[in-house]
C-alpha positions, 0 to 999 in steps of 0.5 A, spaced: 541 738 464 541 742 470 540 739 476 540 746 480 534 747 475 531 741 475 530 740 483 526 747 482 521 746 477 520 740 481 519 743 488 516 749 484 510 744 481 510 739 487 508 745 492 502 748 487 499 741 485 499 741 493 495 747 493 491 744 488 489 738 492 487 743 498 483 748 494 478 744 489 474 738 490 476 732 485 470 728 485 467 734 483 472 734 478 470 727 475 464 729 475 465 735 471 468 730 465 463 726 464 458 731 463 463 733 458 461 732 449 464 728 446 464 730 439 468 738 442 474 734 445 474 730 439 474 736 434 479 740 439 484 734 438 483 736 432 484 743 432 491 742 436 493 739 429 492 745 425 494 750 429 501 746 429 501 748 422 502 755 422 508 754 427 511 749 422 509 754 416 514 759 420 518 754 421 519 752 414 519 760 411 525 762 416 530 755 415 529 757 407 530 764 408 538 762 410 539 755 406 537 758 400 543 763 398 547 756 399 544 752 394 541 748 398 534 746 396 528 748 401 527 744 407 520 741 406 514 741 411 513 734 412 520 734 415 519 740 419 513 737 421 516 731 423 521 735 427 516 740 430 513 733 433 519 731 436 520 738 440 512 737 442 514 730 445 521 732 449 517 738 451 512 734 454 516 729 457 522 731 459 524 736 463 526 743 461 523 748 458 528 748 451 529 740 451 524 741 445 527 746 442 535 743 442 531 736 439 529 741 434 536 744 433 540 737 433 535 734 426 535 739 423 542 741 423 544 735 421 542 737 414 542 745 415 548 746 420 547 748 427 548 755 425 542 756 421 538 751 425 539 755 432 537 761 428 531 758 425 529 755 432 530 761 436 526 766 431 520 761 431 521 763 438 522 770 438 516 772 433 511 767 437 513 771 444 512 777 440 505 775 438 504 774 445 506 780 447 502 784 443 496 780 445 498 781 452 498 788 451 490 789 448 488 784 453 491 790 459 486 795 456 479 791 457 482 786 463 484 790 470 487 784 473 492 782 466 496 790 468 499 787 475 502 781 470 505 787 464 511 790 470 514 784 470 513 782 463 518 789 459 522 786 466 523 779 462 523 782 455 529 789 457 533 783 461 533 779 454 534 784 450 540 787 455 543 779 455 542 779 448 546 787 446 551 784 452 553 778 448 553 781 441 558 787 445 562 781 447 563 777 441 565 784 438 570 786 443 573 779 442 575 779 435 582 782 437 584 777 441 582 770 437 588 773 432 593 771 440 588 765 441 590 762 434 597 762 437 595 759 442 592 751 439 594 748 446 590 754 449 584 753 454 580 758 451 580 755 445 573 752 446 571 759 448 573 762 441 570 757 438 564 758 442 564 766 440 564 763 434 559 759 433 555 764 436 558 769 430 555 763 424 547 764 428 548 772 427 551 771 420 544 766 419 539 769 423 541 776 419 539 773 412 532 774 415 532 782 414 533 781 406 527 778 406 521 784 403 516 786 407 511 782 404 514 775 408 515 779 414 507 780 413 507 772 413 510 771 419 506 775 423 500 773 421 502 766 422 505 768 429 498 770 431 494 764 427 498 759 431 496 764 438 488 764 435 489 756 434 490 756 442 485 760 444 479 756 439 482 750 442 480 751 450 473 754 447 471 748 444 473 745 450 469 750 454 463 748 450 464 742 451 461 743 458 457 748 456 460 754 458 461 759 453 466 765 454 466 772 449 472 769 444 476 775 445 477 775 453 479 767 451 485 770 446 487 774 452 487 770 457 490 764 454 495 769 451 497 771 458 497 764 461 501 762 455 507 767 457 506 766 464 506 758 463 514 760 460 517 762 467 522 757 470 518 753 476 515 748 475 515 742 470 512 743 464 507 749 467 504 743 471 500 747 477 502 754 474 497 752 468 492 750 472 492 755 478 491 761 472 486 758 469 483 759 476 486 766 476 483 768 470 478 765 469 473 765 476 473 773 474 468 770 469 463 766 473 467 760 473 468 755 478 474 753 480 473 746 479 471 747 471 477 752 470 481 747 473 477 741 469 479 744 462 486 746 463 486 738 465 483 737 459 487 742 454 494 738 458 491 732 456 490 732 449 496 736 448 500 730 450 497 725 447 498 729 440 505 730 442 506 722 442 506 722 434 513 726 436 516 720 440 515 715 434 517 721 429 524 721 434 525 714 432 524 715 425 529 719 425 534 717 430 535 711 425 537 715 419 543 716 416 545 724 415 
């Protein structure tokens, strides 16, 4: 874990729930919940489960694409389930944002090899971000304040892109030279060459996906956009549960673009960053910041709780023999 990093979002976070302790009114807060029904935090609790599913779909589609030229028989959904719950629980409670995707990619591996894992894992990641930036873009056009936020998104977007041709270039360039390293068994740069390598095998895994026919690219797309749906329902269900009612499209696009902006490196599981656009975002509607900050309250709550399956799944699965 990185320490550096660690201190960051942790810094990050403490100064943005202090700006939060002096913007709002807390007792208000408390109100605001027990005027709250019942009946639409329990069905928003459900909704969470669902929009799982689409992500866990995906998941399942990528992992055959690669093992299924191997001869190994498909990973099945109850297992990725299991597996997507663990990643929930160490995403929530642990710091970082990928612990829950290294859980993923450990389990998993031990049955599909880390290459395919990683592979899999990383391309869930890219479809649902692709999701999200189209979403992002749609909302520019009927959203003034979503536009200042695209700059900086083909900013993270070209600079991923950028790293990604680089570290492709590097491992290219480095084929000529694992014929000395080999040579070498005593060499440091061993760990390099494997690290090259094992790079090589996810390139290798993640390019069974372009085999696939255009009808599983379909798929994957529309369960990219179902999973970012489920998200935008939940938080309207939570609003009606206050009795605030929100067009539900301005809803898809305003969770979108705070579920890209909750992604930037500082704070703890965008804690106060989630929070403090929530109140950005949603003040321009009429709402009170006290009920914004109410709602991304509740949404990070029930998110937890259902996270916390993951932490029973993660014992489960540390006690089986791979």
């Amino acid at each position: 874990m990185d320490k550096k990093g660690l201190w960051i979002r942790i810094i990050g976070s403490s100064l943005l729930i202090y700006w939060l302790v002096s913007k709002v009114d807390w007792r208000e807060i408390l109100e605001i919940v027990k005027q709250g029904t019942l009946i639409y935090f329990i069905v928003a609790a459900i909704m969470i489960q669902l929009t799982v599913a689409p992500s866990i779909l995906k998941w399942k589609m990528l992992v055959d694409a690669s093992i299924r030229k191997i001869d190994q028989k498909g990973a099945s959904f109850s297992k990725l389930g299991r597996l997507y719950y663990i990643g929930l629980f160490f995403n929530n409670f642990l710091p970082g944002s990928v612990c829950g995707d290294v859980a993923r990619v450990y389990y998993l591996g031990r049955t599909t090899g880390i290459p395919i894992a990683t592979a899999s894992v990383g391309f869930e990641r890219i479809t649902s971000g692709a999701a999200l930036v189209v979403i992002a873009l749609l909302a520019s056009v009927s959203m003034e304040s979503a536009r200042s936020f695209l700059l900086p998104m083909f900013l993270s977007i070209g600079i991923i892109v950028l790293l990604f041709l680089l570290l492709k270039r590097w491992i290219k360039r480095s084929n000529s030279k694992d014929v000395v390293l080999n040579k070498n068994p005593h060499s440091k740069a061993k760990v390099l060459q494997k690290f090259k390598s094992e790079l090589a095998k996810i390139g290798i895994a993640a390019s069974d996906y372009r085999k696939e026919g255009i009808k599983w690219w379909v798929n994957v797309a529309v369960l990219s956009l179902l999973f970012q749906v489920g998200m935008a329902l939940i938080n309207h269900l939570l609003f009606l549960s206050f009795d605030i009612h929100v067009p539900f499209m301005e809803m898809l696009m305003i969770i979108t673009l705070i579920s890209v902006l909750t992604m930037l490196p500082i704070s703890v599981n965008g804690i106060g960053v989630r929070e403090g656009l929530y109140i950005l975002f949603f003040t321009e509607l009429g709402v009170s910041d006290e009920m914004a900050v109410t709602v991304s309250l509740m949404f990070f709550f029930l998110v937890s709780l259902s996270s916390l399956a993951g932490g029973l799944f993660w014992l489960m699965e540390r006690g089986r023999k791979v």
